[in-house]
N, C-alpha and C positions, 0 to 999 in steps of 0.2 A: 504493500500500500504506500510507502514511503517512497518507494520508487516512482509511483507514478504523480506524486505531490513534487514532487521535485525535478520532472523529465522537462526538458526544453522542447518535447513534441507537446508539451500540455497547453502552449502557448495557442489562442485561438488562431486560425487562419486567413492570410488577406481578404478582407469585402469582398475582394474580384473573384476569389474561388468559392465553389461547391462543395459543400462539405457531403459524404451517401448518409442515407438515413438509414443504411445495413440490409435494404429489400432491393435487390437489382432490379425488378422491374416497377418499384417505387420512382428509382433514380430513373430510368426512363423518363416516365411521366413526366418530372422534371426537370427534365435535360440537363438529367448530371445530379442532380441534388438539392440542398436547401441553399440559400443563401445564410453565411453565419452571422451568430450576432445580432440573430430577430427572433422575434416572439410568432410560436405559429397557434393556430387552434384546431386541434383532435376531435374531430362531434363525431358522433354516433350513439345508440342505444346500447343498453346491455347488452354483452353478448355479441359487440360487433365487428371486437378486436384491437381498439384501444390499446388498451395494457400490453399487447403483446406489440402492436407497433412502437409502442416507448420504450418498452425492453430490447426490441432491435437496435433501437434508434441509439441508444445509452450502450450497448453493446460494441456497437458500432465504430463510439467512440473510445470505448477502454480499448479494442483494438487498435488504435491511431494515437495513444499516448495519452490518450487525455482524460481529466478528471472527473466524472459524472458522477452525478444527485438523483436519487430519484425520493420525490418527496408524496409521500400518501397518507392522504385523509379519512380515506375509503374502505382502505386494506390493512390488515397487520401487516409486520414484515413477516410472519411466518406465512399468512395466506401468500404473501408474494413469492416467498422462496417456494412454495409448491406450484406453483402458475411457473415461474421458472423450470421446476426442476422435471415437469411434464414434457415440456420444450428440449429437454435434454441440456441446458444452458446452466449458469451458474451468476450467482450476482459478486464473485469475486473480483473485485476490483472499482467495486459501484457502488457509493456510498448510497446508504438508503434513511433518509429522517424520516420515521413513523411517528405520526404527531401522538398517538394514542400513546407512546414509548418517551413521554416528553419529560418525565420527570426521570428516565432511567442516561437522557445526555444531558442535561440541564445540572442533576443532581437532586435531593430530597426537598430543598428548600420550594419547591412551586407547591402550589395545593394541591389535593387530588381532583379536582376538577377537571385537569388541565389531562387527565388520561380521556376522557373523551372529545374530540372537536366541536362539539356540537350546544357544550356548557361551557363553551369559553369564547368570552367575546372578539369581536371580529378582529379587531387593531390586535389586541394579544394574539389570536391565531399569527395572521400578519406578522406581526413581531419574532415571533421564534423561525416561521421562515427563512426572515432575510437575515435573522443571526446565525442559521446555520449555514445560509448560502456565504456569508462574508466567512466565516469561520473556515470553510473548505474550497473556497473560489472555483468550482467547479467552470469549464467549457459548455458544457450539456449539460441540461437541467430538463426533468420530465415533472408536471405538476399535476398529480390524480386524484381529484379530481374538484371541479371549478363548482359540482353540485354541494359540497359541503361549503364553500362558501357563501352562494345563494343563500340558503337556506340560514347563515348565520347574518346577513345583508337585512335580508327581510325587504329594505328598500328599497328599489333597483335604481336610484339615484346613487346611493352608498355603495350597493356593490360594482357599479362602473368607474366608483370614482379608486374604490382598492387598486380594481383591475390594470387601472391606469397608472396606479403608482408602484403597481409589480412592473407593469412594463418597463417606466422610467427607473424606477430601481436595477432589469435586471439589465439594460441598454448601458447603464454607467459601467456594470458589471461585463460585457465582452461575452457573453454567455446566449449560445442559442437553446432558448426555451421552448416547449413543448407544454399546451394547457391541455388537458382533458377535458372533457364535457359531454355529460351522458344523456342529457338534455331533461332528465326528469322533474327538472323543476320549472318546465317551461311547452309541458304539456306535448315533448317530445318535438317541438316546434324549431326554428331556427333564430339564435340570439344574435338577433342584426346587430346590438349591443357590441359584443365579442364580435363580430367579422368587423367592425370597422376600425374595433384597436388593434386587429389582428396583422401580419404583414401579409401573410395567407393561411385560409380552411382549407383542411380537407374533412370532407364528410364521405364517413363509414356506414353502408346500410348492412342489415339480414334480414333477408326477405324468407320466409316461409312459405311453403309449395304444398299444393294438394297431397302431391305423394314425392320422397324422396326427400334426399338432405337438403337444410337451408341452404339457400344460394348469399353469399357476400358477393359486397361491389365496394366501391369508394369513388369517388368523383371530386377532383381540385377545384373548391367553387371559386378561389382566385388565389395569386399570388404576384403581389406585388414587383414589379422591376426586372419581373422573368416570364417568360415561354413557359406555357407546356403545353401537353395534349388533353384536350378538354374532353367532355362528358363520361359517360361510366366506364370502370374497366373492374374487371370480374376479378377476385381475388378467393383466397381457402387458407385455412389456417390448420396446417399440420404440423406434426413434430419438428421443431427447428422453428416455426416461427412461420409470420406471415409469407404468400406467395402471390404477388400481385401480377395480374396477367395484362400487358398493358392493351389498348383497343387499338389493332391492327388497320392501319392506314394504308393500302399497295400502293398510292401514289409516291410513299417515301423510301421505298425498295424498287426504284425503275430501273430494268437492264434493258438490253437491245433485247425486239423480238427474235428467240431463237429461229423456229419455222422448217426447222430440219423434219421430213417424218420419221415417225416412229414403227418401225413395222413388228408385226404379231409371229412372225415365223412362218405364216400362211400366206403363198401367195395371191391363192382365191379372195382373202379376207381382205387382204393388202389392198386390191385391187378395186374394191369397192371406195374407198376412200384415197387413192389417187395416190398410193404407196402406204396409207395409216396417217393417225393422228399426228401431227404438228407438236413439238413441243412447245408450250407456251400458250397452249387451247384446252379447251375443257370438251372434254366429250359424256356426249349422255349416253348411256346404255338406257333404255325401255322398253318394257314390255308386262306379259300377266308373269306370276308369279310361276316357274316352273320351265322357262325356256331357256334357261339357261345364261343367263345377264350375268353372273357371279365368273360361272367358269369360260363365258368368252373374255373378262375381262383377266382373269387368274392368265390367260393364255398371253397377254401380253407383258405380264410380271415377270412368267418363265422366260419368255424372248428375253425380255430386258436384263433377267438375272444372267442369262448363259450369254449375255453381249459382257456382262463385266461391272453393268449400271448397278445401283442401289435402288431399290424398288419398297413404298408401304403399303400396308394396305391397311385400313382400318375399320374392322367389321362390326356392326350394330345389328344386326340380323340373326348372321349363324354364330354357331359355338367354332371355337377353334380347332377341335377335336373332327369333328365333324368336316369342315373344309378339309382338313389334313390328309383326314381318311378316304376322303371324294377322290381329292388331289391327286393321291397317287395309284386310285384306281384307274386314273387317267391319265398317268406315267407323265406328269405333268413336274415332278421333282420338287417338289416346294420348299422338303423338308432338308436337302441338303443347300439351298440359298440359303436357308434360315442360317442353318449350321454355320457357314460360310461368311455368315453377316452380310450377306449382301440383300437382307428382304428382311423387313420388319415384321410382323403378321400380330395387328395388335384386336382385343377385344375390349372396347369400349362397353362399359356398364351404363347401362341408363339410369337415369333419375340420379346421378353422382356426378354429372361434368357440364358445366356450363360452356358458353360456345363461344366466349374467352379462352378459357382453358385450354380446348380444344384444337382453336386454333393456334395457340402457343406451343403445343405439340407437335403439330405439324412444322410450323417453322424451326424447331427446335431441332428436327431432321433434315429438314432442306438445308439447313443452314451449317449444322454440326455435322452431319453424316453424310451431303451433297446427296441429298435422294432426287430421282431423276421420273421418278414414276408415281403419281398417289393414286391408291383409289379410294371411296369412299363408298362403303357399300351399306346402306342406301340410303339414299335421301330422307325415303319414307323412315328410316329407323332414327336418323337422326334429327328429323322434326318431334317422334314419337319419346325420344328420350329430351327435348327441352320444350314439352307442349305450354310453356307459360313463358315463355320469352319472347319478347317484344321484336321486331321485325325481324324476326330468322332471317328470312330467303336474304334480307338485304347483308346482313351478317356474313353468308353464306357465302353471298356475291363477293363481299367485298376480301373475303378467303382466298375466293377462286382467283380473283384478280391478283391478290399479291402470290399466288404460285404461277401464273402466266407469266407476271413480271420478272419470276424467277429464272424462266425457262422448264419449268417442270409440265408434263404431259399428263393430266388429269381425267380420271375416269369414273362418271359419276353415275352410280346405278339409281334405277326410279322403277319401283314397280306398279303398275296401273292398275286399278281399279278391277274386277273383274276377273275370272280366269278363261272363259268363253265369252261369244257374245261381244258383243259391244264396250268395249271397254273404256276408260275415261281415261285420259292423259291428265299430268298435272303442269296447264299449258303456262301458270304462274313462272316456274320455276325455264321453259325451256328459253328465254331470254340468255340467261346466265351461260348456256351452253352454246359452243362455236361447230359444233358437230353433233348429230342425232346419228342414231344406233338403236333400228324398231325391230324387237323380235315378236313374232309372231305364231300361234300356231293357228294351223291350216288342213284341212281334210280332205282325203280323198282316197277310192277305192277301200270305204270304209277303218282307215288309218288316218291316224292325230300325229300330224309332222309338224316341225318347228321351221321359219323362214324369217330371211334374213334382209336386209333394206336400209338406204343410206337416206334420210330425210333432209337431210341439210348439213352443210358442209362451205363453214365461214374461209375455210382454209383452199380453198380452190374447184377447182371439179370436182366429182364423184357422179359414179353407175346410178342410174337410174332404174335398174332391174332388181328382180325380186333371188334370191338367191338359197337355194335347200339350206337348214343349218342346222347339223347331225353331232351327237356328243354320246362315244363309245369309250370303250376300253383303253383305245390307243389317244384320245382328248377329241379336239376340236375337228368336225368337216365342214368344208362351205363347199356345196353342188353347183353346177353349171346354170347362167341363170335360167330360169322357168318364165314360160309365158302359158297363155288359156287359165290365168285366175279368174276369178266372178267375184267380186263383191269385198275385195280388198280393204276398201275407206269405210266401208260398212262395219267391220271389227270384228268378220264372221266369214274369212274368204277361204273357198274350194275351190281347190284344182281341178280342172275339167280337161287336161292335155295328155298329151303322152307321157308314157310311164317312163322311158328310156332315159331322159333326166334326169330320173329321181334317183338317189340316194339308195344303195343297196347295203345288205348284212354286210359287217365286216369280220371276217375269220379272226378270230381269237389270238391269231399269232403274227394277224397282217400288218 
């Protein structure tokens, strides 16, 4: 402890730098960090992660040499060193004044009044404070929280005017502070009061969902004389402390459009889209459930892994176990990519990942591991695992675009409506997509066949025929195209042509 009273890193840092506040994707948002030497304000409700963002915060700084405070109204120090020691962290190094513990630094001489905050008047609270804060001259100061002082104010004249002489008190002192505020003494409302002595808020929601775990967010409602990235960004607090996901911009990730294709290993398949997908386009897979959308897209992962690429895929649908087992009935190899690290094969849980998160994953491979291939299997699972979030698709969109900007070849499964009959498309979503991919199944000579069809193609030409599309033992077939359909756009078409075309058995060992 002596060490860090005495270290010349303890010394606050120029105006002109950033100090992190210890959550990397905090500093994001920030670009780069707080500004030092200001007072900021922490709101949120119970439960919304407060505490644990000041414990980073304060952590942050005993790693960087420096002195930190953390002062609490709210909490014992023993309640605190359990909230820590959940986190896996340690408050070694962190000075902690428990006002309730005020007669144990003080000494005996205070009354016993002075072990609660709540029986001792406000300028006394105040007082022991700033004699602890002069006493240990801390860099970083975290203050937990601002509702014990309300409540000891009573008059919101009085308690703006403390507020204001904490701040001028701790501005003389070189000290960037952090206030808490859990807002319950103001009917969970926002204390315009506090944002305008503030230098910047940020505000910590937890929201509660029909089914599944609460979802957190936080949003910078300002900060003075700095940049950030404004409105929500999705965060979760796991062992180790908060993990803020910051909201994904593609305009600030632009490279050249790649536009090289991507081919499937199939030259039939290839040929329907003018060589394959484009890197740097999103392509939709659609069709009813059953035709095969999952393992025509598996079929271009294998390509991409036996080229050398890094390929993911992230499944909402099926089990892992189950794709695995498909997979290699289909000699399709997945399981030695995986081995190999060259193929991620991830199973997203619903009702546990927000579409923040989400997409922080994603980038967190593009970026980290250069994956050159995502798929996303399926759309439908992944609306069905965030059915209470506010503009998905646009979310969604704006995912797709920063893997475009990356150069990554993206393949987005959609299952429609229907498994015969008429089926609906989800024409919402085919905006987003630079290329359609419709399967189909189709009847004839009393047999239920699957076919294959290029709808659109942002990326240059593509076939306008209808093509057999067969999944055996040995994987993927595309047939020669077919004409003499009936009733195709209908959602319900039969073959009426010759058989010769069509797609036969294939021997077991062909």
């Amino acid at each position: 402890m002596s060490e860090l009273r005495t270290s010349s890193a303890a010394r606050p840092p120029p105006l002109s730098a950033k100090i992190s506040t210890g959550i990397s994707g905090l500093d994001d948002i920030l670009g780069g960090g707080l500004a030092p030497n200001r007072l900021y304000l922490i709101e949120g409700m119970p439960g919304s992660g407060k505490t644990t963002l000041a414990l980073q915060f304060l952590s942050a700084g005993r790693s960087a040499g420096e002195r930190c405070l953390y002062v609490t109204l709210s909490e014992t120090k023993e309640e605190l060193e359990a909230v820590v020691a959940s986190h896996g962290l340690t408050l070694d190094g962190i000075d902690v004044f428990d006002l309730s513990a005020a007669e144990d630094v003080f000494g005996a001489g205070r009354e016993m009044t002075l072990l609660h905050p709540w029986e001792v008047e406000l300028d006394e609270t105040v007082k022991l404070i700033t004699d602890e804060v002069e006493r240990i001259n801390p860099s970083r100061v975290a203050f937990d929280s601002l509702s014990e002082m309300r409540l000891l104010a009573q008059d919101p004249l009085r308690y703006r005017r403390q507020i204001l002489a904490l701040k001028q008190f701790f501005a003389g002192r070189k000290a960037t502070v952090l206030l808490l505020d859990d807002r319950t003494g103001i009917g969970g409302q926002q204390d315009l009061q506090l944002h305008s002595l503030s230098h910047g808020v940020i505000t910590l929601e937890r929201l509660t969902l029909d089914f599944g775990a609460a979802r957190r967010r936080l949003q910078v409602q300002k900060m003075r004389g700095s940049d950030f990235r404004a409105g929500f960004h999705d965060l979760t607090i796991r062992r180790g402390g908060l993990e803020v996901f910051p909201r994904l911009v593609a305009a600030e990730h632009h490279r050249p459009f790649a536009g090289d294709p991507v081919p499937s290993g199939l030259p039939a398949l290839d040929t329907l889209l003018n060589g394959g997908p484009l890197r740097g386009t999103c392509t939709l897979i659609t069709g009813p459930a059953g035709t095969g959308k999952t393992t025509l897209a598996l079929q271009y992962v294998a390509a991409a892994c036996g080229r050398g690429e890094r390929a993911a895929v992230y499944e909402f649908d099926e089990r892992i176990g189950t794709l695995l087992s498909r997979a290699a009935k289909q000699s399709l190899g997945l399981q030695a990519s995986i081995d190999d690290g060259k193929l991620l094969l991830q199973q997203i849980d619903p009702a546990e990942i927000s579409p923040g998160e989400f997409a922080a994953m994603i980038r967190d491979q593009v970026e980290r591991t250069n994956v050159r291939l995502v798929v996303i299997d399926s759309l439908n699972g992944y609306q069905a695992a965030m059915p209470q979030e506010n503009q998905l698709v646009l979310q969604l969109h704006e995912l797709l675009s920063y893997l475009n900007q990356q150069g990554v070849a993206t393949l987005l499964l959609n299952v429609q409506q229907g498994v015969i009959g008429s089926e609906e498309a989800n024409l919402a979503i085919s905006y987003i997509a630079d290329a359609v991919l419709l399967l189909r199944f189709f009847e004839t000579a009393g047999r239920v066949r699957k076919a294959i069809s290029v709808l659109k193609n942002r990326g240059g030409e593509h076939e306008d025929t209808i093509r057999e599309f067969r999944i055996d033992h040995s994987g993927v077939r595309i047939g020669e195209p077919l004409t003499g359909f009936h009733g195709v756009l209908t959602g319900n078409p039969t073959y009426t042509g010759a058989a010769g075309p069509l797609l036969q058995e294939r021997l077991p060992d062909a």
